[in-house]
Each structure stands twice: as C-alpha cells, then as structure tokens.
C-alpha positions in Angstrom: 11.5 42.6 -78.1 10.8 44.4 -81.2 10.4 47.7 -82.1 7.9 50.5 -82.6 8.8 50.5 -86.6 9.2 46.6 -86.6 5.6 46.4 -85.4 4.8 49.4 -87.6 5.2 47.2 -90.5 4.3 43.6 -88.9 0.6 44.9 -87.9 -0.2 46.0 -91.3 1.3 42.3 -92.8 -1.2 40.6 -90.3 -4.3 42.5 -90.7 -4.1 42.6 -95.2 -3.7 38.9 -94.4 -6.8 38.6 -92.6 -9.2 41.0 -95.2 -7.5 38.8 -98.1 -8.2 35.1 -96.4 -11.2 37.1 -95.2 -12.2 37.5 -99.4 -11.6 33.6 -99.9 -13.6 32.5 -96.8 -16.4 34.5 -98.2 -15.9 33.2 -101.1 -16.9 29.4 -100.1 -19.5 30.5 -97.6 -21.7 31.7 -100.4 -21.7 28.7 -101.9 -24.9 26.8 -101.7 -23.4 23.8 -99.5 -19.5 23.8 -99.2 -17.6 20.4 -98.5 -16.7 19.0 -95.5 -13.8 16.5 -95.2 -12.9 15.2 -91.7 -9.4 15.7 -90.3 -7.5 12.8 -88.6 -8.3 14.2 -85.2 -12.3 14.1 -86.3 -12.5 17.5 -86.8 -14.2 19.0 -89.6 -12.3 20.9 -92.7 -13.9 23.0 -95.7 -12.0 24.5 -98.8 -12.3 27.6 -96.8 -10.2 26.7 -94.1 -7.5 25.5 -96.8 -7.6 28.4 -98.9 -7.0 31.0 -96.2 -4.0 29.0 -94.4 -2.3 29.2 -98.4 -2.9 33.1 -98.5 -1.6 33.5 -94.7 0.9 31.6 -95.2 2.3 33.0 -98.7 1.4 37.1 -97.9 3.3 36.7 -94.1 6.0 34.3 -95.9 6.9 38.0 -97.1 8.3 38.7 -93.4 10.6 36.0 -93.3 9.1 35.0 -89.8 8.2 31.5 -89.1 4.2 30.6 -89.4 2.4 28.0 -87.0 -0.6 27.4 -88.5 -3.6 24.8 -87.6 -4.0 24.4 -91.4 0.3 23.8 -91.8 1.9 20.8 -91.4 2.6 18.8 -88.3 5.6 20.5 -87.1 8.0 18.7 -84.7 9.0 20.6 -81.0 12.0 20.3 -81.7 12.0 22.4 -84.9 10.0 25.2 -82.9 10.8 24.9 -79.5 13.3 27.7 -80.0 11.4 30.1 -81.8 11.3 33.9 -80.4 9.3 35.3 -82.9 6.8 33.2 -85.3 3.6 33.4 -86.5 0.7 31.9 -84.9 -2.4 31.2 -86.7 -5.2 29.7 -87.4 -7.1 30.1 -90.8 -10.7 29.7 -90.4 -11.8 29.7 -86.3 -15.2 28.3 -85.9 -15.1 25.8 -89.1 -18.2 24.2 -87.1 -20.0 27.3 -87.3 -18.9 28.2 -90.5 -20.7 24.8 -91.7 -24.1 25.9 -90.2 -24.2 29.3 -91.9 -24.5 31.8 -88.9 -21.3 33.8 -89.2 -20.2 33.6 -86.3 -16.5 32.6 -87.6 -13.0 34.5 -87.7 -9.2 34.8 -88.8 -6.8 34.9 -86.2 -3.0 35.7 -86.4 -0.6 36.4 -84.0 2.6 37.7 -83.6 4.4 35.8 -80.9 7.5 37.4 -79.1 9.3 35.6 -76.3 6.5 33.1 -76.1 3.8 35.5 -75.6 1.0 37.1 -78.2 2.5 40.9 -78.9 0.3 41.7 -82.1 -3.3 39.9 -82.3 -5.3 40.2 -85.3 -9.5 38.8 -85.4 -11.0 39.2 -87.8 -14.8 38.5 -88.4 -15.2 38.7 -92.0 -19.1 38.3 -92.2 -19.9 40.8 -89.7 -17.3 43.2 -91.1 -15.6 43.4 -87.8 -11.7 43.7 -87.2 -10.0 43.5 -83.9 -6.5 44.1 -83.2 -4.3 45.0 -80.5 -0.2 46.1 -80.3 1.3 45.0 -77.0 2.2 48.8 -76.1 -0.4 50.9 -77.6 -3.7 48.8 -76.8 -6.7 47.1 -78.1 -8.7 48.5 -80.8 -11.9 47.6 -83.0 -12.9 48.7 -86.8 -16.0 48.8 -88.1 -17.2 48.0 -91.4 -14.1 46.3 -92.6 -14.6 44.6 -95.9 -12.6 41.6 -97.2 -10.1 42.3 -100.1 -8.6 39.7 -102.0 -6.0 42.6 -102.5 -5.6 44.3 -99.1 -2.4 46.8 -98.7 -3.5 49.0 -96.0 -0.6 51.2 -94.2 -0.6 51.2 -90.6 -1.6 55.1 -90.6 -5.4 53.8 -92.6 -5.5 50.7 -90.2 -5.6 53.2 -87.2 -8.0 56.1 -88.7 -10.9 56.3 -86.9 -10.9 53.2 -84.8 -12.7 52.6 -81.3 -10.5 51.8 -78.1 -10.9 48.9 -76.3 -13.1 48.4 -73.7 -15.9 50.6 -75.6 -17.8 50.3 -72.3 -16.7 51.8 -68.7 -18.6 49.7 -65.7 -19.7 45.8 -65.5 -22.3 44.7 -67.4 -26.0 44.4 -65.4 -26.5 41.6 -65.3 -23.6 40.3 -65.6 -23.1 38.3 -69.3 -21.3 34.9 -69.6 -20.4 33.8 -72.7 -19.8 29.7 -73.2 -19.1 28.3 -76.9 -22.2 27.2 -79.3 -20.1 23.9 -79.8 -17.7 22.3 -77.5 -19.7 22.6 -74.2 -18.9 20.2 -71.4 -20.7 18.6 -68.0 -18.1 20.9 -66.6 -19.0 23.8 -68.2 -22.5 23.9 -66.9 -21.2 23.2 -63.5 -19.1 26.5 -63.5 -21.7 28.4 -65.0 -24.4 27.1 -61.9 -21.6 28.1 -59.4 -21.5 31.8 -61.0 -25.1 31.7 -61.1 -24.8 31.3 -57.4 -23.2 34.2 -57.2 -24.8 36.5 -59.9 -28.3 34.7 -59.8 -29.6 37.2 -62.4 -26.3 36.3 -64.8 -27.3 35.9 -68.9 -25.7 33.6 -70.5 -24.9 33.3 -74.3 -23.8 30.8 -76.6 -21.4 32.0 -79.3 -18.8 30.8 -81.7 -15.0 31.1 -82.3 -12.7 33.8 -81.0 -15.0 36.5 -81.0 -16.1 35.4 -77.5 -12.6 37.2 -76.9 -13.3 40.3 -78.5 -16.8 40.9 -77.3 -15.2 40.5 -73.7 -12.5 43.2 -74.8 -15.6 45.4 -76.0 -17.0 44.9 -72.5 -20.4 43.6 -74.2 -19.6 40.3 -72.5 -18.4 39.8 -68.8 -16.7 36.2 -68.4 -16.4 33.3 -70.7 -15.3 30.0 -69.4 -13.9 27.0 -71.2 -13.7 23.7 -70.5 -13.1 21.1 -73.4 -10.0 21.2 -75.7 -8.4 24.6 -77.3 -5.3 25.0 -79.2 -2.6 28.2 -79.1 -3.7 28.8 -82.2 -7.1 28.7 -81.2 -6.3 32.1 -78.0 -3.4 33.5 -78.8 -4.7 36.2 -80.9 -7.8 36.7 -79.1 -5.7 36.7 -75.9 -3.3 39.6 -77.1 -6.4 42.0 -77.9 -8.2 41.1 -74.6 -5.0 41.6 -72.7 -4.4 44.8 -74.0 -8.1 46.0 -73.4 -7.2 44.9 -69.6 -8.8 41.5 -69.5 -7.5 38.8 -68.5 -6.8 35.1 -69.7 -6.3 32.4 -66.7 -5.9 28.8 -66.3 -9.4 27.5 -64.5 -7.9 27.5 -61.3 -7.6 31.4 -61.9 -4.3 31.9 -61.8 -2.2 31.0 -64.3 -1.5 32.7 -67.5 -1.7 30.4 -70.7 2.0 29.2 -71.7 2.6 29.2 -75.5 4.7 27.1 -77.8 4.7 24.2 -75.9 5.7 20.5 -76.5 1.8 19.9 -76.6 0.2 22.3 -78.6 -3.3 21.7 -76.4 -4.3 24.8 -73.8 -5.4 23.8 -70.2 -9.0 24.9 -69.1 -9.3 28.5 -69.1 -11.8 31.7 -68.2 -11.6 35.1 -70.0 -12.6 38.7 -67.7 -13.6 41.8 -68.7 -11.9 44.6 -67.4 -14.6 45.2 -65.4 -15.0 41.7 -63.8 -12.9 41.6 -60.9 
C-alpha cells in the first residue's frame, strides 16, 4: 500500500504528464497529414505516439518508479513479474482514431499497486477533458483542461472545482451501449443482439479509446462490451477511474476482475457497468 502523502505527490506526477504529452499530441494532430509507420504487430504508430511515451517516460522517471509503456521496449516477465508498484501506460490510446482526425483519442497512466490500478489518469486532450481517480477518495472529472508542454499543477489546483463521478444518479433510458469505432468483432454484435433482447429500445454508440471508460464512469453511457484484443495498458487506467465511480470491469463471462502484469500482457474479453447497470 501507499500512503495519503505518497499519492499526494504521485497523482499530481501523472496528471502534468498527461497535459504535457497532451501539448505534443496536439502538436502533430494539427499537422496537415501526420505519418503513419506500422509496428511489427501491424498496428499503426505516428510521431505522436512516440513523442508522448519520451515525455512520460522522462517527467515520471522523476519518481524513481518503474514505467510499462506500450511505446517502451519489450520488456521480459521476468524483469517485471515482481513489480509492486510501476507505472502503466500507454502514450497515445486511439492511434487509429487519431489518424482519422475525430478526437476521440487519450493519455492513460496508471499507478499500479499490488497488481491492481490505484491512481488512473485519462486524459482527452482535444476535448479538454481530464479524468482521474485515487483508490480511496473516488473518481473525478475536470473540465476545460488545456495541454501544457510545462504542466506543474499541485494536487490542491488538480482538485479545485472538480465534478464527482458518476455525474448522473439513475440508469440511462434507454439504456446506452457503447462498442469501439474500430476493433469490432462477429462477437461483438452477437452480445449486443442478446442485450437488445433484453433492452429492445437500447442505443448503441460507436466510440474510440479509453474514453468509452470514462463516459461509463460519468453515467452518460451504460455498458460497453469488448471482444477483440486489449492490452493492460490499454484498461488499467480507465479501469481505476470507473472502479472508483462504482463501475465495474469483468471478464465476459461476468465475473472475473481483469488480472494485471501478467506473463501475457493481452486482456481476456471484457464488459464495463455503470453504477447504475446492475
């Protein structure tokens, strides 16, 4: 465990990282038509993406806590399989969207203690929106967050004038499912027809990146299923806030939490709830 001054000064550390790879995402996006390079595992990468893992990565190196980063290098299990406390990040969430120009892309970093997300950090730089959550004190949402390529909040301005998570206080009706705008699968529509059995008036919405997890925390969204590959890097963060705004993240079964730092860094199928959605 850490303490209520350790995550005093941790939160802060995450969410100045976030406004200032926030600054450099921004940065690309506005150019006319940034460059895509493929990955070795097909997926796509930008400048962007690069940039803001070098920023994390040097303004948390300040902590002396080790960083797990889609963006790093390939580490080993056996260099991390011990690890308490680390970093877990990943730069630019939503690099496909990011390349179509909607916006709908974030910054996640999370503080992981005994193998769970304790501190979560999303940020959604275009839309000026910053989530972040501390494992005793709750969820919480800013508005109108700019990116800073020089960010040094303290933890008292972080939490001036911030909105608790859920903002709402009943179920959404109709009921909202959100899937993803990108990595939908012939299973995915299968367990949104079954729902639809269920709540036959259900909306459905497409939407990129982690900020499916946050608009569940908000309560603006009800459900969100997935059913194609994720990495820990990918829910962690987004996992810590909706926990603490009394969501839930399963397994697709339902009733298994998600299990983090493991050998294979891939999650199992999942569904997000609202607090709401019982």
């Amino acid at each position: 465990m850490i303490t209520k001054e350790q995550k005093e000064y941790l939160l802060p550390k995450a969410y100045n990282a976030a406004l200032r790879a926030g600054a450099a995402i921004l940065e690309v996006y506005e150019q006319d038509a940034p460059e895509v390079y493929i990955k070795s595992d097909n997926t796509p990468i930008t400048e962007a993406d690069r940039r803001a893992h070098t920023i994390i990565k040097e303004y948390l190196g300040q902590t002396r806590i080790p960083l797990l980063s889609e963006e790093g290098r390939e580490m080993l299990y056996a260099e991390r399989k011990d690890w308490d406390l680390f970093w877990m990040v990943d730069p630019l969430d939503g690099t496909k969207e990011f390349i179509k120009g909607n916006g709908e892309f974030t910054i996640n970093i999370a503080l992981m203690v005994d193998y769970r997300p304790c501190i979560g950090v999303v940020y959604v730089p275009y839309k000026k929106l910053m989530y972040f959550s501390d494992c005793d004190l709750g969820a919480f949402r800013a508005t109108g967050v700019t990116a800073n390529s020089e960010a040094e909040q303290t933890y008292e301005e972080i939490i001036r004038g911030i909105d608790i998570l859920p903002l709402t206080e009943r179920r959404n009706d109709p009921l909202m499912i959100a899937v993803s705008r990108s990595h939908n699968t012939d299973e995915t529509l299968q367990h949104i027809e079954k729902m639809k059995k269920k709540h036959p008036d259900a909306v459905v919405i497409e939407q990129g990146s982690s900020y499916k997890f946050c608009l569940i925390a908000e309560g603006t969204i009800d459900y969100y299923v997935r059913t194609s590959d994720t990495y820990e890097w990918d829910t962690a963060a987004g996992e810590a806030i909706l926990s603490q705004a009394g969501g839930k993240v399963r397994t697709l079964s339902g009733k298994h939490r998600l299990k983090y730092n493991k050998e294979s860094l891939i999650n199992p199928h999942f569904l997000c709830r609202s607090k709401w959605f019982k």
